[in-house]
C-alpha positions, -999 to +999 in steps of 0.1 A: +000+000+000+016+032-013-005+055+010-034+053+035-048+088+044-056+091+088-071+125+089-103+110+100-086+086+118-065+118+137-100+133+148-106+103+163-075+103+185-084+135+199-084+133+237-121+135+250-152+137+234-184+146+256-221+136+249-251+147+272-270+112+272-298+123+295-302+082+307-297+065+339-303+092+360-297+113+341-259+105+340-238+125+313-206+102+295-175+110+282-153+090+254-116+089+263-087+079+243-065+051+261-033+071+256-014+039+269-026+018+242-012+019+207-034+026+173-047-005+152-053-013+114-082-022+101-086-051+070-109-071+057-108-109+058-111-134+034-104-172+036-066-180+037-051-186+003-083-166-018-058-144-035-086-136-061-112-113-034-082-105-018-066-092-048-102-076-056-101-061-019-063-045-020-070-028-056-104-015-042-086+001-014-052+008-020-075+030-050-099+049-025-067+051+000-047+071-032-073+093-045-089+106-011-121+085-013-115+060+018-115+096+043-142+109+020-166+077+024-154+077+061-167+111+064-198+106+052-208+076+066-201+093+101-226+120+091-252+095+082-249+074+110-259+105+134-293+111+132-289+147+140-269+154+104-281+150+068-250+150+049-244+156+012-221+136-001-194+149-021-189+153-058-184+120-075-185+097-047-202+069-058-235+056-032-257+032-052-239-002-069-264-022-094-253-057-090-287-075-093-272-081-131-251-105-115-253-141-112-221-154-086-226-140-053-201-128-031-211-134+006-200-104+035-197-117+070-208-079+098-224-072+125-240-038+121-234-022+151-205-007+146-208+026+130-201+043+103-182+012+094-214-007+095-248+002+109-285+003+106-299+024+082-329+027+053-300+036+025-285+004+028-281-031+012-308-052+024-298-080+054-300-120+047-299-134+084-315-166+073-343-163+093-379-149+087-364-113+089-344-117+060-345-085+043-367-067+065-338-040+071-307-031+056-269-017+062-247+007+051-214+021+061-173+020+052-171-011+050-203-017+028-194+002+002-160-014-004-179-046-003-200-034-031-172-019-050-155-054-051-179-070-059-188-049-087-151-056-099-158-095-096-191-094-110-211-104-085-241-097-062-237-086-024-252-105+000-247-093+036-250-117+068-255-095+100-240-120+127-224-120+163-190-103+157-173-135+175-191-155+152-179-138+122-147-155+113-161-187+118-188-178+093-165-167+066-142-198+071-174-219+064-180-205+035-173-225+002-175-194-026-164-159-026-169-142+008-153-112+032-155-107+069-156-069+073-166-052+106-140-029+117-114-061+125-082-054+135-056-072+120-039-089+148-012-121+149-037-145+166-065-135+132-041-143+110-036-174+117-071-183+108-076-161+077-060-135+053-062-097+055-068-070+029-041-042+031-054-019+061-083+005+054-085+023+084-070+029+117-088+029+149-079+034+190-094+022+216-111+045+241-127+042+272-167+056+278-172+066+311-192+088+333-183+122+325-155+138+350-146+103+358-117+110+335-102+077+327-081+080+302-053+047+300-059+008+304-041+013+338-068+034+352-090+011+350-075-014+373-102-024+400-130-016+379-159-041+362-149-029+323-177-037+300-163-054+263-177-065+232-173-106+233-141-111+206-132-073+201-096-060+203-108-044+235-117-075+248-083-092+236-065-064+256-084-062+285-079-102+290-046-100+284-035-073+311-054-095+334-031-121+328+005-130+343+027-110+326+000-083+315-002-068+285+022-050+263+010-023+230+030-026+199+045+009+200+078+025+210+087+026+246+057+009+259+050+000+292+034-035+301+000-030+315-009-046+344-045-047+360-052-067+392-073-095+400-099-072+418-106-058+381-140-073+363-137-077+327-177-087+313-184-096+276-216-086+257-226-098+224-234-061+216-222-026+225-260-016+230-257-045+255-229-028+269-241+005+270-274-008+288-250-023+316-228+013+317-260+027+322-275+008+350-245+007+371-234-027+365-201-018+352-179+012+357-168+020+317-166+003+284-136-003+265-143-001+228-129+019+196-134+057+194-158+069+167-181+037+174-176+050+208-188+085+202-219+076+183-229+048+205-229+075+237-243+109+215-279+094+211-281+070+239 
């Protein structure tokens, strides 16, 4: 990859973001970079040795990464995703692929709570969950758009599988055709073992949501507290990790191993809503998740 634009990915490292969500008492929250912990890529996965998607998937983004378009998509997916904004998107950005012409398929393993990469919305591709709601609501997002723009190249339809995000690697790997795994994955050792990774798309920190003035900021200050992940995230990875012997140690220069105690709770929800829901009734202390998911999750909530 020649170049791979982090404007949008520089907002995101910005320090604090606060959100008046009048919930729980009418509790305010704040979204907190974990200075201690070191940025991650993002890629997509496809099954190990399909060079042809992942040949598809590099060309798609290494193009959008050159030109401007992965930061302009970024952007305005982050607008749509906040119901507050109606954004125009810009000039020649392309928002609608026809690929009913198509007869191959090429399968996308998300789970659609995990904006603007992925998330809920009327402008999107229409779900198959295999189940009597198929189709009954649709996604958009990042990462849907690059879906449809490879499969455009390949010639084939898009057919998107909202799952459980631990139960997305799995899914992809049963697949016998074409098929990516795309829901703002980091690419980490352990992943790539089990399947191959587009060159990175994105970058992404974690932060931490807490009550607002609480002002946790690093991994470290959360040692003692019940920390609320996503089951199979990064965060969740990390968190488990630095509870181990030995802790846990970023990939950056000069870092310190991070060490939390046994008196520290780490809990796993299938969903960030979940999550969110357990913030806000007091059953944990914060959330550990990435940043702009972070700050859209906590502005309407």
């Amino acid at each position: 990859m020649k170049k791979l634009t982090l404007s949008l990915a520089a907002m995101a490292l910005s320090a604090t973001f606060l959100f008046a969500a009048a919930c729980g008492g009418g509790t305010n929250y704040e979204v907190n970079k974990a200075t201690d912990l070191a940025p991650e890529p993002f890629g997509i996965a496809v099954k190990k040795g399909n060079t042809e998607v992942k040949e598809a998937l590099d060309a798609v983004i290494n193009e959008w990464n050159e030109n401007g378009n992965m930061d302009k998509y970024l952007s305005y997916y982050n607008e749509l995703s906040d119901e507050d904004l109606s954004p125009t998107a810009p000039v020649g950005l392309k928002l609608i692929w026809d690929l009913s012409s198509y007869t191959e398929t090429l399968d996308m393993y998300t789970e659609s709570g995990f904006a603007p990469y992925e998330f809920i919305h009327n402008d999107g591709y229409a779900v198959s969950d295999g189940s009597a709601a198929e189709g009954s609501y649709s996604v958009t997002g990042l990462d849907v758009a690059i879906a449809c723009q490879v499969a455009e190249s390949l010639h084939c339809k898009l057919v998107i599988h909202d799952v459980l995000f631990d139960d997305i690697i799995t899914n992809l790997n049963a697949n016998s055709g074409k098929a990516i795994a795309a829901a703002g994955i980091s690419i980490t050792e352990e992943r790539q073992e089990a399947v191959d990774f587009s060159v990175p798309y994105s970058y992404s920190t974690i932060s931490v949501v807490c009550a607002e003035g609480a002002g946790y900021s690093t991994l470290k200050s959360l040692d003692g507290l019940k920390i609320g992940v996503q089951k199979g995230t990064s965060a969740h990875t990390i968190a488990e990790d630095a509870m181990k012997e030995g802790g846990y140690t970023p990939d950056m220069a000069n870092a310190t191993t991070i060490q939390l105690s046994s008196s520290t709770e780490v809990t796993t929800y299938e969903t960030y809503s979940a999550a969110l829901a357990a913030l806000q009734s007091g059953k944990i202390d914060v959330i550990l998740m990435d940043t702009l998911p972070a700050q859209l999750l906590i502005k309407h909530a």
